[in-house]
C-alpha positions in Angstrom: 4.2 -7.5 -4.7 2.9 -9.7 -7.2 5.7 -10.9 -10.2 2.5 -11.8 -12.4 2.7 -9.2 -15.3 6.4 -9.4 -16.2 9.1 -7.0 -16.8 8.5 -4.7 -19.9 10.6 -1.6 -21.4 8.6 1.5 -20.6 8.6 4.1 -23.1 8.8 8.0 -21.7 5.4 7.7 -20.9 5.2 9.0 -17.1 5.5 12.3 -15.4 7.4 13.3 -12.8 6.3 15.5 -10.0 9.6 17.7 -9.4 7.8 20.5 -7.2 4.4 21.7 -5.8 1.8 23.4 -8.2 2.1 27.2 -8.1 -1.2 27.5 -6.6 -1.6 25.4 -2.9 -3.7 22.9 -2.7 -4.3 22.8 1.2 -4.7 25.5 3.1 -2.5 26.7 5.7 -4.9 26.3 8.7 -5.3 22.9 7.9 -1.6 21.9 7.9 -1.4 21.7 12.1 -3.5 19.2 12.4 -2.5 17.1 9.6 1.3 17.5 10.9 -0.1 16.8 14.6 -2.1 13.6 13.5 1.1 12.5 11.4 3.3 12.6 14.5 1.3 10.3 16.3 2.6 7.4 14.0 4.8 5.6 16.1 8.1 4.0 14.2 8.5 1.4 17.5 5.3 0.4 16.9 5.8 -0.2 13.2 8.5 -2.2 13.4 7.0 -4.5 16.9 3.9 -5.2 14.0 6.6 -6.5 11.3 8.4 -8.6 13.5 4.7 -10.4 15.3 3.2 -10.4 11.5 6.5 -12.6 10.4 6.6 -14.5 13.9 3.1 -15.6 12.9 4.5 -16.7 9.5 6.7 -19.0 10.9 4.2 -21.4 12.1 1.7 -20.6 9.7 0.3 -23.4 7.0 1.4 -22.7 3.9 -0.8 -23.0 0.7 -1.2 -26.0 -0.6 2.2 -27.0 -2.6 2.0 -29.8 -5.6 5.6 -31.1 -7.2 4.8 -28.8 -10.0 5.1 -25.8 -7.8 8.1 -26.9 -6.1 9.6 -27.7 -9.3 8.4 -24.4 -11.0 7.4 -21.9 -8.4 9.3 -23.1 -5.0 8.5 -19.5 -3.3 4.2 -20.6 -3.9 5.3 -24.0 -1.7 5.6 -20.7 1.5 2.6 -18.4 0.7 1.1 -18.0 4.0 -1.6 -15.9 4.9 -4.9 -17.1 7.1 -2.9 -16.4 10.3 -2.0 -12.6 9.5 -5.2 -12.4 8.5 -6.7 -13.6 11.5 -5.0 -11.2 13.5 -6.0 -8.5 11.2 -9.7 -8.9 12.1 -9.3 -9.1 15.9 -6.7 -6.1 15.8 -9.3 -3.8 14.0 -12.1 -5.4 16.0 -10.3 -4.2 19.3 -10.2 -0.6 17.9 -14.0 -0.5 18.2 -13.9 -0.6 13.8 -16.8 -2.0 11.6 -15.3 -5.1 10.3 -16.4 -7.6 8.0 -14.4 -10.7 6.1 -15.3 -10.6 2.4 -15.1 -14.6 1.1 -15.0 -15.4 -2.5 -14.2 -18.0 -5.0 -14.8 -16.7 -8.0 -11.4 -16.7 -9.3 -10.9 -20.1 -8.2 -9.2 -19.8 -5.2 -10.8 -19.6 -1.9 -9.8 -16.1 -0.1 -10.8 -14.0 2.7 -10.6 -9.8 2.4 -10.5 -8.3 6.0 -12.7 -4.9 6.1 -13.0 -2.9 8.6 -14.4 1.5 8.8 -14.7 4.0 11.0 -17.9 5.9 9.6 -18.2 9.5 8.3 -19.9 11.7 10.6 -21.3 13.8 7.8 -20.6 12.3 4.6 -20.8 8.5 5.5 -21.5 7.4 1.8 -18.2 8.8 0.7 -15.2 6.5 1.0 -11.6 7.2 1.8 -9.6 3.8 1.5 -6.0 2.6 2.7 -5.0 -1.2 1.6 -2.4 -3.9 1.7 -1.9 -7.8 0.8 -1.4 -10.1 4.1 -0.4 -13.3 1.7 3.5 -13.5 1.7 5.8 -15.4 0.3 8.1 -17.1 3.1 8.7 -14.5 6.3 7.2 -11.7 3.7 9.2 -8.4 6.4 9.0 -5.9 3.2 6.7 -7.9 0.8 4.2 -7.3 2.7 4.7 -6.7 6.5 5.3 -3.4 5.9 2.1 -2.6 3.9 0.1 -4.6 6.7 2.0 -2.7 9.9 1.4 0.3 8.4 -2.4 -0.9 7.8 -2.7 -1.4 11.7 -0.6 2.0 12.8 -3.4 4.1 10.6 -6.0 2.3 12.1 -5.2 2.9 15.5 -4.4 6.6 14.7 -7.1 7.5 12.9 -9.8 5.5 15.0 -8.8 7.8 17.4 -10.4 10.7 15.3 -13.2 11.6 13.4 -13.8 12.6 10.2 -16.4 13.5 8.0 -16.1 10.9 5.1 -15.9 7.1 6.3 -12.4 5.5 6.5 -12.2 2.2 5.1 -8.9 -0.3 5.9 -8.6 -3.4 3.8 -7.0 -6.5 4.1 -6.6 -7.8 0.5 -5.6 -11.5 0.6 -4.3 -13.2 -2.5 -2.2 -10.4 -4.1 0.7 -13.1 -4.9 -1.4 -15.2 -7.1 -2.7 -12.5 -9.8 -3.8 -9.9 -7.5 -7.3 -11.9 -6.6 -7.9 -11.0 -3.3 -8.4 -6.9 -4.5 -10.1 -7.9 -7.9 -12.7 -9.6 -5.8 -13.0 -6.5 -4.0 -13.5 -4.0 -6.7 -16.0 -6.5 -8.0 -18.7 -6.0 -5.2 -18.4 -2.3 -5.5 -21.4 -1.0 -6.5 -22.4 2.4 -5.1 -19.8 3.1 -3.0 -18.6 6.7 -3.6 -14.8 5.7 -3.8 -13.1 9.1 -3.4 -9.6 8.3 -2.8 -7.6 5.0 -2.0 -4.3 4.3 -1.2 -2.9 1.3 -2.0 0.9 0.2 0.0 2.9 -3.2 -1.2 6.5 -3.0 0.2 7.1 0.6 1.9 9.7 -0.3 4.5 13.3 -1.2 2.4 16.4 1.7 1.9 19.3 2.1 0.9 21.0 4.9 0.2 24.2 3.9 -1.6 25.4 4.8 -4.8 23.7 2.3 -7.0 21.2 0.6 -5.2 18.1 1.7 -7.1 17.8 0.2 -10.5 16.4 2.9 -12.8 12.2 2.2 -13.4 11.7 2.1 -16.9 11.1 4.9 -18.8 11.6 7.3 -15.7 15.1 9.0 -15.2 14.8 8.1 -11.7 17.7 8.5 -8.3 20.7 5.1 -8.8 20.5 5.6 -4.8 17.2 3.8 -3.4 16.6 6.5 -0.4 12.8 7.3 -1.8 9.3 6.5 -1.9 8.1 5.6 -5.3 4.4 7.2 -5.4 2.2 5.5 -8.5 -0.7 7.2 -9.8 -2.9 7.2 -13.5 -4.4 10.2 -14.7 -7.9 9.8 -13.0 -5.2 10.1 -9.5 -3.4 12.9 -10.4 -4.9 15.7 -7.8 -4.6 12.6 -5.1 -0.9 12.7 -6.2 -0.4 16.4 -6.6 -2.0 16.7 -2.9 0.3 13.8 -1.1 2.7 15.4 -2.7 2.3 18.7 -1.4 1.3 17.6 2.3 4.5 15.8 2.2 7.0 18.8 0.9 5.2 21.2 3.4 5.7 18.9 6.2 8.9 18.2 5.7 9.1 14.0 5.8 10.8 12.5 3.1 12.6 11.8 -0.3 9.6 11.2 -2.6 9.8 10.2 -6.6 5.4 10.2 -8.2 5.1 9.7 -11.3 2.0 8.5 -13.5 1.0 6.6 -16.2 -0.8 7.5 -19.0 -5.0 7.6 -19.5 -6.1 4.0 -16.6 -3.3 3.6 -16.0 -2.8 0.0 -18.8 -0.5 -0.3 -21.6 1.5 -2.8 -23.1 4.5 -0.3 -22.0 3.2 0.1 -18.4 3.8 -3.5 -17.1 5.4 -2.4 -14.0 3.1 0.1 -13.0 0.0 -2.8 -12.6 2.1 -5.2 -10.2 -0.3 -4.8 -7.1 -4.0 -4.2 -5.6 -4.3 -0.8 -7.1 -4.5 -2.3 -10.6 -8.0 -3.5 -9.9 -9.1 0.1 -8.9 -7.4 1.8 -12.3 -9.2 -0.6 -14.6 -12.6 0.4 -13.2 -11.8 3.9 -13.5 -11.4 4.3 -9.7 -8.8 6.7 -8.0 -5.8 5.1 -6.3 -2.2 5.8 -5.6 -0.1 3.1 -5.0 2.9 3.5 -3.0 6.5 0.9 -2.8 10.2 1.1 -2.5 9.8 -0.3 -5.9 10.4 -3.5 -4.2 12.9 -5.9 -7.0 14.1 -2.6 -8.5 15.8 -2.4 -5.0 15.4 -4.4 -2.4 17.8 -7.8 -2.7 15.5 -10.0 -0.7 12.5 -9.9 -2.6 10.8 -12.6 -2.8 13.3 -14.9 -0.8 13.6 -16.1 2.8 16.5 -13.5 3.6 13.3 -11.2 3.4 13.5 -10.4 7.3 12.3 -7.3 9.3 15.8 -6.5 9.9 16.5 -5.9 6.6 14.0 -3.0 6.9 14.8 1.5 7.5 12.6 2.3 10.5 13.4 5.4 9.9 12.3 6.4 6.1 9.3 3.4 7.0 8.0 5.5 9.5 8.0 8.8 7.6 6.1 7.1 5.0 3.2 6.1 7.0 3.0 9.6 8.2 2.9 11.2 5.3 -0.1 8.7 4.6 -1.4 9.4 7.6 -1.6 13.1 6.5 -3.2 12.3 3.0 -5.5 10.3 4.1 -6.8 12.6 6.8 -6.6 15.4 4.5 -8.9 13.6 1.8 -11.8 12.2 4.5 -11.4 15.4 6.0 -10.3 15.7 9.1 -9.5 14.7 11.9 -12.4 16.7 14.0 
């Protein structure tokens, strides 16, 4: 998770989702085989990915480091990222996926997306995306192993499937350095028909003792860091009502969501822009973005003690199921 836009007092700008709406939002023949597709997310296989993403980190080449950086910014002199990368294209090229590496420099640094779909069978021009940053700052288990395992487990669940909107899984590199990697992205959409994304940046770390959560500003949130922080805007809302919903009736996990106000940008809303669904907000796109809330918790943020077993398989793998469920849900599916 980027640390680019600082830390900010939020006014009681955001609204918390306490309970479902009155009126259901997915019908009850549809929750089986949202629930079935969920199960098939396997935790073992979660946590295997974490630990081979951070193996690869360890012999990885780290970004190019000047004295000003390890004078100023030690944690930039271990920003790896071209070998998870790397296996991010031959892992969704063995699923059978479209893929494609986006390259870019216009923001002055040279970086590689990783894109890969499984097309719609009836409504290919609609898009339902899932993303997460492969940089990392030294072994990167939480920040962002746990986005990019997660990334892989849906992709080899929901290749197995098809659905009627096209399924789009993203690689966004460059997150740590002002989010580039997903502002390039955004950038070459033109006509793509965007209907939901799903944006993950540290989804594995929990704790649930007395105290470990430091309260997100402005939002009168649990002191024990057992939940998963869901992030929407108000053009996300429904997305937010619906994951939401799936994940009540199904029965997975502690969830706080909450919004910000109108895209999403304030001065007040600092914290809510930290990641690769900023891009998506600003352009009037819909995304959630789902965390642990990464510093606001997790000890090891941003530091070499950031290691897979610092990780909850548990909660970690209820999360991806519940995304496994929304995701389904919106490119409607599985068939």
């Amino acid at each position: 998770m980027s640390t680019r836009l600082h830390r900010t007092l939020l006014a009681p700008l955001l609204l918390l989702v306490a309970s479902c709406s009155s009126t259901e939002l997915i019908p009850e023949e549809r929750l089986e085989p949202l629930a079935a597709l969920a199960l098939q997310v396997e935790g073992e296989r979660l946590m295997d990915d974490v630990r081979a993403l951070t193996d690869i980190r360890r012999t990885d080449t780290p970004l190019a480091c000047t004295p000003v950086h390890e004078e100023r910014a030690p944690a930039r002199c271990h920003l790896t990222r071209s070998g998870v990368g790397a296996l991010l294209q031959s892992r969704f090229e063995a699923l059978g996926l479209q893929v494609r590496l986006q390259h870019s420099d216009d923001l002055g640094l040279e970086l590689t997306n990783v894109v890969a779909e499984l097309p719609g069978t009836t409504r290919p021009e609609e898009i339902v995306l899932v993303g997460a940053h492969f940089d990392a700052f030294y072994l990167g288990a939480d920040d962002n192993a746990s986005g990019v395992a997660a990334l892989l487990e849906l992709a080899r669940v929901l290749s197995q499937h098809r659905f009627e909107r096209t399924l789009r899984f993203v690689g966004f590199d460059m997150e740590e350095l002002g989010l580039a990697g997903s502002t390039s992205y955004v950038d070459t959409l033109s006509d793509d028909r965007l209907v939901a994304a799903l944006i993950f940046d540290s989804i594995g770390y929990y704790d649930s003792a007395p105290g470990s959560q430091q309260t997100l500003p402005g939002l009168p949130s649990p002191n024990t860091g057992d939940f998963l922080a869901v992030i929407g805007n108000d053009a996300s809302r429904t997305l937010g009502a619906e994951l939401h919903e799936l994940n009540t009736r199904l029965g997975l996990m502690k969830t706080v969501t909450l919004f910000g106000p109108g895209d999403g940008a304030s001065p007040l809303t600092g914290n809510l822009l930290r990641s690769d669904h900023t891009p998506f907000w600003l352009t009037g796109r819909k995304a959630l973005f789902l965390t642990d809330t990464a510093d606001f918790r997790n000890p090891h943020y941003h530091q070499e003690t950031d290691l897979p077993e610092t990780l909850s398989p548990e909660p970690y793998r209820q999360a991806v199921r519940m995304s496994a469920a929304g995701l389904a849900w919106w490119a409607v599916g599985p068939r």
